[in-house]
C-alpha positions as CSV (number, residue, x, y, z in Angstrom):
1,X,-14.1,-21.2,-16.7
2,X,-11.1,-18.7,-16.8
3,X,-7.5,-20.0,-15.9
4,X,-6.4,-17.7,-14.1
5,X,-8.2,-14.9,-11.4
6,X,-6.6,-12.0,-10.0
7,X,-8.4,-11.0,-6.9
8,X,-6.7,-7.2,-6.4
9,X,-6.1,-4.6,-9.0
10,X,-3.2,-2.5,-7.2
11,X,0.2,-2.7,-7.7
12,X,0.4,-6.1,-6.8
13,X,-2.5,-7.5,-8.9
14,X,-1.8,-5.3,-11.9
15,X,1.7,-6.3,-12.2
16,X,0.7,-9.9,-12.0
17,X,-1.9,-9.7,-14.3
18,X,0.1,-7.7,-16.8
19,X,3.1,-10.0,-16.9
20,X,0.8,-13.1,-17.3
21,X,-0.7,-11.3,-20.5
22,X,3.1,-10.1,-22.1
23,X,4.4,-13.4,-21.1
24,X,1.6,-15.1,-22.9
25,X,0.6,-17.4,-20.2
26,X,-2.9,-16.1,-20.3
27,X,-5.2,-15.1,-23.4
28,X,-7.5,-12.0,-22.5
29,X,-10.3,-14.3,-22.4
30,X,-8.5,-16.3,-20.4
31,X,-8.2,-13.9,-17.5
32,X,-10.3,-12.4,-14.8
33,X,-9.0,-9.2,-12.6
34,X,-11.7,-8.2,-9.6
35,X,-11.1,-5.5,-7.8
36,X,-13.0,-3.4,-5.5
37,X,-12.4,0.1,-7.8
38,X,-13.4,1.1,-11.1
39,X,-9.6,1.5,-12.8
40,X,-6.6,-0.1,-11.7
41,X,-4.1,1.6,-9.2
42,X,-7.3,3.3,-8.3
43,X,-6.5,3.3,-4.5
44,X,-2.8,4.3,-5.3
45,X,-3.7,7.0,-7.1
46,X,-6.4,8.7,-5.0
47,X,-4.5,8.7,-1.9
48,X,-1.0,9.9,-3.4
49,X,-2.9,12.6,-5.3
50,X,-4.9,13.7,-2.5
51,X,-1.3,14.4,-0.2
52,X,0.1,15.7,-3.3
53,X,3.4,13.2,-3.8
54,X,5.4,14.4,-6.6
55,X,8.3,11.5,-6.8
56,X,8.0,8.1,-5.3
57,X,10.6,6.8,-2.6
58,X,11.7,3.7,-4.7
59,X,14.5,3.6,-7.1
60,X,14.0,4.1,-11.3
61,X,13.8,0.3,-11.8
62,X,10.9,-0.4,-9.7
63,X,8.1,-0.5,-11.7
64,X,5.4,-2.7,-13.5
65,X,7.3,-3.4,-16.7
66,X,9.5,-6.6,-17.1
67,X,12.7,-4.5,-18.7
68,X,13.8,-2.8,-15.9
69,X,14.9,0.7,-17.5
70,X,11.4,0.4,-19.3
71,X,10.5,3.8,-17.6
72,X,13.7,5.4,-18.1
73,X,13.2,4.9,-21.7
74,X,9.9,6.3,-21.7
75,X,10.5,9.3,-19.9
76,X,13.2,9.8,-22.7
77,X,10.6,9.1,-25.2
78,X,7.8,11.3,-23.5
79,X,10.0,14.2,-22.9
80,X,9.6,14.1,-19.3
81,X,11.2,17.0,-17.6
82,X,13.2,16.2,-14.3
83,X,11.3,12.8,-14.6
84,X,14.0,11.6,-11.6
85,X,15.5,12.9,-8.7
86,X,17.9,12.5,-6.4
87,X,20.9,10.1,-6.1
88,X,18.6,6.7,-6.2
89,X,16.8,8.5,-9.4
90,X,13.6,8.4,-7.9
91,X,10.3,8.6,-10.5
92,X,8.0,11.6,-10.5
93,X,4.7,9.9,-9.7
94,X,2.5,11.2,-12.6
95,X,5.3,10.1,-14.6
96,X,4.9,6.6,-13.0
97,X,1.4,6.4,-12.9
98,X,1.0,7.4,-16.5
99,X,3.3,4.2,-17.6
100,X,2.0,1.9,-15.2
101,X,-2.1,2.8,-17.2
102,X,0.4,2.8,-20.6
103,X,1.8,-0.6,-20.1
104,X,-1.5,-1.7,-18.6
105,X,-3.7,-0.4,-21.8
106,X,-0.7,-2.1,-24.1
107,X,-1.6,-5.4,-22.5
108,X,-5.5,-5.6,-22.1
109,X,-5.5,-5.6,-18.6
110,X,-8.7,-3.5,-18.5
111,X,-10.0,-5.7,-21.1
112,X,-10.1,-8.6,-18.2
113,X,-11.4,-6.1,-15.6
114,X,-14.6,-6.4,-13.4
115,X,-15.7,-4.3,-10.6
116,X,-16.8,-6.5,-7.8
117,X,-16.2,-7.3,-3.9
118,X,-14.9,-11.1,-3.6
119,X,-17.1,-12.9,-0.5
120,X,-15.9,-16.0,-0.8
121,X,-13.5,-18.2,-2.4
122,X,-14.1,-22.1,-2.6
123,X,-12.0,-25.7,-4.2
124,X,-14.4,-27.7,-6.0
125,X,-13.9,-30.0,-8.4
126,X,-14.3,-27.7,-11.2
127,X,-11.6,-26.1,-9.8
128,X,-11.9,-22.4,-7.5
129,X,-15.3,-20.5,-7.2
130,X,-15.0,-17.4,-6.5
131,X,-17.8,-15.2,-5.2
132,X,-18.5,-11.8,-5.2
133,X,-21.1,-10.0,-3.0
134,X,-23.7,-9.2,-6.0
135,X,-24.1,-13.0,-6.1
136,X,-22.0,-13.8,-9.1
137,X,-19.1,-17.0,-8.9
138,X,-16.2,-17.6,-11.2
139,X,-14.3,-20.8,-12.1
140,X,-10.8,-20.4,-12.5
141,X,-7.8,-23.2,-12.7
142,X,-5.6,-20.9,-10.5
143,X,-6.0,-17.4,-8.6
144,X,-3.3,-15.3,-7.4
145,X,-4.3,-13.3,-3.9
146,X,-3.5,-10.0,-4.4
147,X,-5.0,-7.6,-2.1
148,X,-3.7,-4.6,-0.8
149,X,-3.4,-3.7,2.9
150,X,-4.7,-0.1,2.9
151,X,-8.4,-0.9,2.6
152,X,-8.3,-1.1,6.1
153,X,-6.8,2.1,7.7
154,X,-5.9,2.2,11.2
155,X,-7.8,4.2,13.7
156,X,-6.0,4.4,17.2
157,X,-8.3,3.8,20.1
158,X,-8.6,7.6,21.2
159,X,-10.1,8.3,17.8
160,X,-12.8,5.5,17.4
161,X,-15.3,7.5,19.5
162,X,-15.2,10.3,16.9
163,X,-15.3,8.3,13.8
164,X,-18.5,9.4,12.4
165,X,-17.5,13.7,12.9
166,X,-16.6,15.1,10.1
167,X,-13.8,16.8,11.2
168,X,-11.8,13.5,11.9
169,X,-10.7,12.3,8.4
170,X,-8.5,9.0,7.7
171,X,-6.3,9.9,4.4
172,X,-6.8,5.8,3.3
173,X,-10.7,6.8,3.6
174,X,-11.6,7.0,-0.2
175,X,-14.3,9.7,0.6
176,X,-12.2,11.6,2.5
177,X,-11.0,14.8,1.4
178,X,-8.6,17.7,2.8
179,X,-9.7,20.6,4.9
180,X,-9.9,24.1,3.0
181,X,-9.6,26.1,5.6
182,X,-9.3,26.3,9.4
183,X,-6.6,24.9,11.8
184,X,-5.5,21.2,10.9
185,X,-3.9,18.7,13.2
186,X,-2.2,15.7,10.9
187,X,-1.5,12.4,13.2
188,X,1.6,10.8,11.9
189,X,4.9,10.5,11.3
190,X,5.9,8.1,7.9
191,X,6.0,8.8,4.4
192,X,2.0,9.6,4.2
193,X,2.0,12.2,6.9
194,X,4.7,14.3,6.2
195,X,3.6,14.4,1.9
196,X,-0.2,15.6,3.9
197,X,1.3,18.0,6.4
198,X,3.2,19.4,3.6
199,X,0.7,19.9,0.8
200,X,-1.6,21.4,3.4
201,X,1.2,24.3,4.2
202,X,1.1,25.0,0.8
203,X,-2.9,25.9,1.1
204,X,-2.9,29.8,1.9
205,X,-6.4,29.5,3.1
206,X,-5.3,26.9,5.6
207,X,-5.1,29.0,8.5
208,X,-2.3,26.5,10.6
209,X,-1.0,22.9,10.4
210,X,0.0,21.2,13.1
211,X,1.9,17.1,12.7
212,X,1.8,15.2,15.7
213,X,3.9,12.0,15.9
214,X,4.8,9.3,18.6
215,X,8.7,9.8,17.4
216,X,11.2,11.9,16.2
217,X,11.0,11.9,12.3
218,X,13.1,9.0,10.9
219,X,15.0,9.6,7.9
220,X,15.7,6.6,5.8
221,X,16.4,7.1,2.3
222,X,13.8,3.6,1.4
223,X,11.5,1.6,4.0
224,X,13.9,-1.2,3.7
225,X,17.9,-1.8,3.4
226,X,17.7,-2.7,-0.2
227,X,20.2,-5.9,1.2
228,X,16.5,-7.2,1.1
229,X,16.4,-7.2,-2.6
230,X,19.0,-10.0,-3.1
231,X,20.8,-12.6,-1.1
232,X,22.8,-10.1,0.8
233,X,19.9,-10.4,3.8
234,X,17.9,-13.2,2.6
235,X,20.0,-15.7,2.2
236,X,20.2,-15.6,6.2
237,X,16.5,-15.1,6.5
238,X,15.1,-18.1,4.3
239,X,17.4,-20.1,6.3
240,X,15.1,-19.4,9.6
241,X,13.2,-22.1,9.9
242,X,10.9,-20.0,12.7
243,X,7.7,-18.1,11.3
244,X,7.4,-16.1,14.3
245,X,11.6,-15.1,13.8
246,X,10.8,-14.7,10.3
247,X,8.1,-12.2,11.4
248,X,10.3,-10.3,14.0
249,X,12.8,-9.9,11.0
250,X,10.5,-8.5,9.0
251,X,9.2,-5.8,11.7
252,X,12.8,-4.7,12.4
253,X,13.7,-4.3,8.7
254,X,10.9,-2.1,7.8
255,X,11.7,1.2,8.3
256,X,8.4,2.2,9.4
257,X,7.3,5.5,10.1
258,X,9.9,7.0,8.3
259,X,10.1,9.9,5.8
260,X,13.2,10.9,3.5
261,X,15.9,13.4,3.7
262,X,14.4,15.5,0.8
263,X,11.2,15.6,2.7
264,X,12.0,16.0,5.8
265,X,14.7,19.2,5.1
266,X,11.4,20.7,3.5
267,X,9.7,20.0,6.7
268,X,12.2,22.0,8.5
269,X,11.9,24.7,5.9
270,X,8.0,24.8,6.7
271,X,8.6,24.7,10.4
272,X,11.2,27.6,10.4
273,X,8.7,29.4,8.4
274,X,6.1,29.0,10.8
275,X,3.5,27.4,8.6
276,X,4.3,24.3,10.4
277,X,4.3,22.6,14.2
278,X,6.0,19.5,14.8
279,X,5.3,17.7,18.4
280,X,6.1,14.2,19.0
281,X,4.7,12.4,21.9
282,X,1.9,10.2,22.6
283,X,-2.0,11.0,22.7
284,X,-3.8,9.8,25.4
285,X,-7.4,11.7,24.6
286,X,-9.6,13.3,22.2
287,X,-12.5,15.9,23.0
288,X,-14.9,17.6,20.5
289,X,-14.4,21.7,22.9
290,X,-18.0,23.8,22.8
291,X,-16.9,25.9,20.0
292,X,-17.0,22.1,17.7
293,X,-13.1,22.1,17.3
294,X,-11.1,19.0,18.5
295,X,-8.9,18.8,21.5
296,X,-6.0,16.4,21.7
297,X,-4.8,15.8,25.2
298,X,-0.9,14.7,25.4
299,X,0.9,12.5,27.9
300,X,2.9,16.0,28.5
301,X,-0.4,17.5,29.7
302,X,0.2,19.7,26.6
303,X,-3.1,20.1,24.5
304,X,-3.9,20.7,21.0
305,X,-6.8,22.4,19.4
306,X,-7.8,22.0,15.7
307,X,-10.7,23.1,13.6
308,X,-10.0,19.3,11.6
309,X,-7.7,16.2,12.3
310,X,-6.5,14.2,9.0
311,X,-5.2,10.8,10.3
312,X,-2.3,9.4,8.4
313,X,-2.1,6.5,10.6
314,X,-1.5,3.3,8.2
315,X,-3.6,0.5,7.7
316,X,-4.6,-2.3,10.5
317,X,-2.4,-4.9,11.2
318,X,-4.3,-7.7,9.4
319,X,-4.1,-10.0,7.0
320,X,-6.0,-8.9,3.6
321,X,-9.3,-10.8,2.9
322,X,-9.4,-12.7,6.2
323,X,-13.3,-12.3,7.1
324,X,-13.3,-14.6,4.1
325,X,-10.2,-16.2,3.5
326,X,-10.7,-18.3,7.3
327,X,-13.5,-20.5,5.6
328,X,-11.2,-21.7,2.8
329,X,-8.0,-22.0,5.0
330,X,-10.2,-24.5,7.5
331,X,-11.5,-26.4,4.8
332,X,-8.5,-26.9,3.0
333,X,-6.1,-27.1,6.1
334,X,-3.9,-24.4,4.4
335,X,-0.3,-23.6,6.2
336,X,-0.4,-20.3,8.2
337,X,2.0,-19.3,10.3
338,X,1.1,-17.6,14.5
339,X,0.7,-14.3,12.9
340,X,-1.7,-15.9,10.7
341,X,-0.3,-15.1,7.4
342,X,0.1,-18.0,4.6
343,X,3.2,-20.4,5.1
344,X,4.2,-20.8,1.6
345,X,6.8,-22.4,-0.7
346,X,9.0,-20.7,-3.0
347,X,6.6,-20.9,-5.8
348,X,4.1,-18.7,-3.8
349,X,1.7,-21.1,-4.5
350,X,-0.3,-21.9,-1.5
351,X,-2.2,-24.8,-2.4
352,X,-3.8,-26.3,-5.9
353,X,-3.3,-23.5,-7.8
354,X,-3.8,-20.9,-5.4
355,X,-0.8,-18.0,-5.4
356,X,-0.3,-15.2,-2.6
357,X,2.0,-12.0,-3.7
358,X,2.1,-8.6,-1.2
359,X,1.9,-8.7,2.0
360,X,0.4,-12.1,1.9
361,X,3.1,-13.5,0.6
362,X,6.0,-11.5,3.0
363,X,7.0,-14.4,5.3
364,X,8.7,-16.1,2.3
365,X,9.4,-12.8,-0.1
366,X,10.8,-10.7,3.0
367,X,10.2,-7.3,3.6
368,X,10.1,-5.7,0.4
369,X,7.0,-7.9,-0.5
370,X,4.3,-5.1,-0.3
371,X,6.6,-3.0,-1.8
372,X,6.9,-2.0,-5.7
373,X,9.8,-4.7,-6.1
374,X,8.1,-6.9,-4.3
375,X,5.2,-7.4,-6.4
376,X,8.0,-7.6,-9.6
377,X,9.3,-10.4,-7.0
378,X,5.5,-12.3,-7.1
379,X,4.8,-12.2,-10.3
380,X,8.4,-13.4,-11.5
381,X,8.2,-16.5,-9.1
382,X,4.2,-16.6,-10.1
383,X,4.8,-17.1,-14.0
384,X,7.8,-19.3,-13.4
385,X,5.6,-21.7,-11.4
386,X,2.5,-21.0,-11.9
């Protein structure tokens, strides 16, 4: 019988389970993280490597650690050279990375680790069982639901045919890796694309890259007005009463699909050099051409031919854990609101026990909620109330 289970070991999950260790309101033995990945940040980590990020888009106070200059003062400490940049001091990410596993190792999170895939989650009067899909249940007082959107990435409908071929890649695919050579078409236009269409320029044996997006690159300096962080925005927005205008608040805030000034002036740079095509319009078809490269077919009638295609298309628009989430929320009658997500007070605490943070918690956070200050938003509220 544990008190408290963490289903999700990313951001979100670590920086709950982390605070509830520092804060003392959980004894290692006390504590159970499952996750789907061998380490925490696992999923974080593989895909920002793989597209080669070297500083993050938030701020120098967004990160794990309750003290909010904790990572200034270890990049002091750790002689980290040019460990910020820019006018919002943004974080190198091995720099990041390295304090989040630091902090994480301090506390014992890994300690309270097990590698599993949760199937089920159940109230009894014990308390919640949780299953995982080797067979295995837990009792726990309380569990936080902290999974991450991108375990489901997004494949548009023109692309589902060739899922299986090899030479169609979606960067949130864990298996996936980047072409060595050839010609390569990246589909996207956000924060994830341009880091891929730029790392791949950098590849002399890459014979051409080519990024295709729906829309002329955004530039945005974060993915939200960081009014979102304090009352500035949501003062107004916990006064909406609506789910569904809480929802259409949230989509308009998001800067979604954009990319930074920083990165998109080295885009240009790329472009002008001619290592790099931008287009922007919409795809209509896909064909695999006799000589087995792929063929994109534009609205335009304009066509595009590539030896690989790396999607950097996002995760689906769904709410994390719902194959088995649905059960529990029938049962137990829980509040959702039309789009399905939890309806949930300001404690975050869904029912008996039972905590959301990320995006599963966004219709009462706000926008930022998936975000790095969003999760030191969830766990704040989590320990207060939990």
């Amino acid at each position: 019988m544990y008190k408290w289970v963490v289903i999700g070991g990313g951001i979100q999950g670590s920086c709950v389970a982390s605070r509830l260790l520092e804060e003392k309101k959980a004894e290692r033995k006390d504590l159970l993280i499952i996750d789907s990945h061998k380490q925490p940040l696992e999923r974080w980590r593989t895909v920002t490597d793989k597209i080669e990020m070297e500083y993050l888009r938030s701020p120098l106070v967004h990160h794990l650690h309750t003290d909010p200059y904790s990572l200034k003062k270890y990049s002091s400490v750790n002689n980290y050279a040019s460990g910020f940049k820019g006018r919002y001091q943004r974080p190198r990410l091995d720099m990041f990375n390295q304090h989040c596993l630091d902090l994480l190792e301090e506390t014992g999170v890994m300690e309270c680790w097990l590698q599993g895939e949760v199937n089920g989650l159940k109230w009894t009067e014990q308390g919640w069982k949780v299953g995982i899909k080797d067979g295995r249940c837990f009792f726990s007082e309380r569990v936080v639901l902290a999974m991450g959107v991108n375990h489901t990435p997004h494949y548009p409908s023109w692309a589902e045919k060739y899922r299986d071929n090899k030479a169609l890649e979606h960067i949130f695919e864990m298996n996936s890796r980047l072409p060595d050579t050839g010609d390569v078409i990246v589909i996207g236009g956000g924060m994830t694309a341009g880091h891929l269409a730029y790392a791949l320029t950098q590849k002399e044996s890459i014979h051409s890259v080519t990024m295709v997006k729906r829309h002329p690159l955004r530039i945005h300096h974060f993915d939200s007005d960081p009014g979102w962080l304090g009352p500035k925005y949501l003062n107004k927005y916990h006064k909406l009463t609506s789910y569904k205008e809480r929802r259409k608040t949230i989509q308009k805030a998001r800067n979604s699909g954009s990319i930074t000034r920083d990165l998109y002036l080295k885009l240009l740079k790329q472009e002008r050099l001619g290592r790099l095509d931008i287009h922007t319009g919409c795809i209509e078809d896909i064909r695999e051409d006799t000589d087995g490269k792929m063929q994109l077919f534009m609205e335009n009638q304009e066509k595009l031919k590539g030896s690989s295609i790396m999607l950097a298309t996002g995760p689906e628009i769904a709410m994390p854990g719902k194959e088995w989430l649905d059960p529990i929320i029938k049962q137990m009658g829980l509040p959702c609101a039309p789009c399905g997500f939890p309806v949930v007070p300001k404690s975050l605490e869904w029912k008996n026990g039972l905590f959301v943070a990320g995006a599963l918690a966004e219709l009462e956070i706000g926008p930022v909620s998936r975000n790095i200050a969003g999760a030191r938003k969830a766990a704040e509220r989590i320990l207060r109330y939990g």
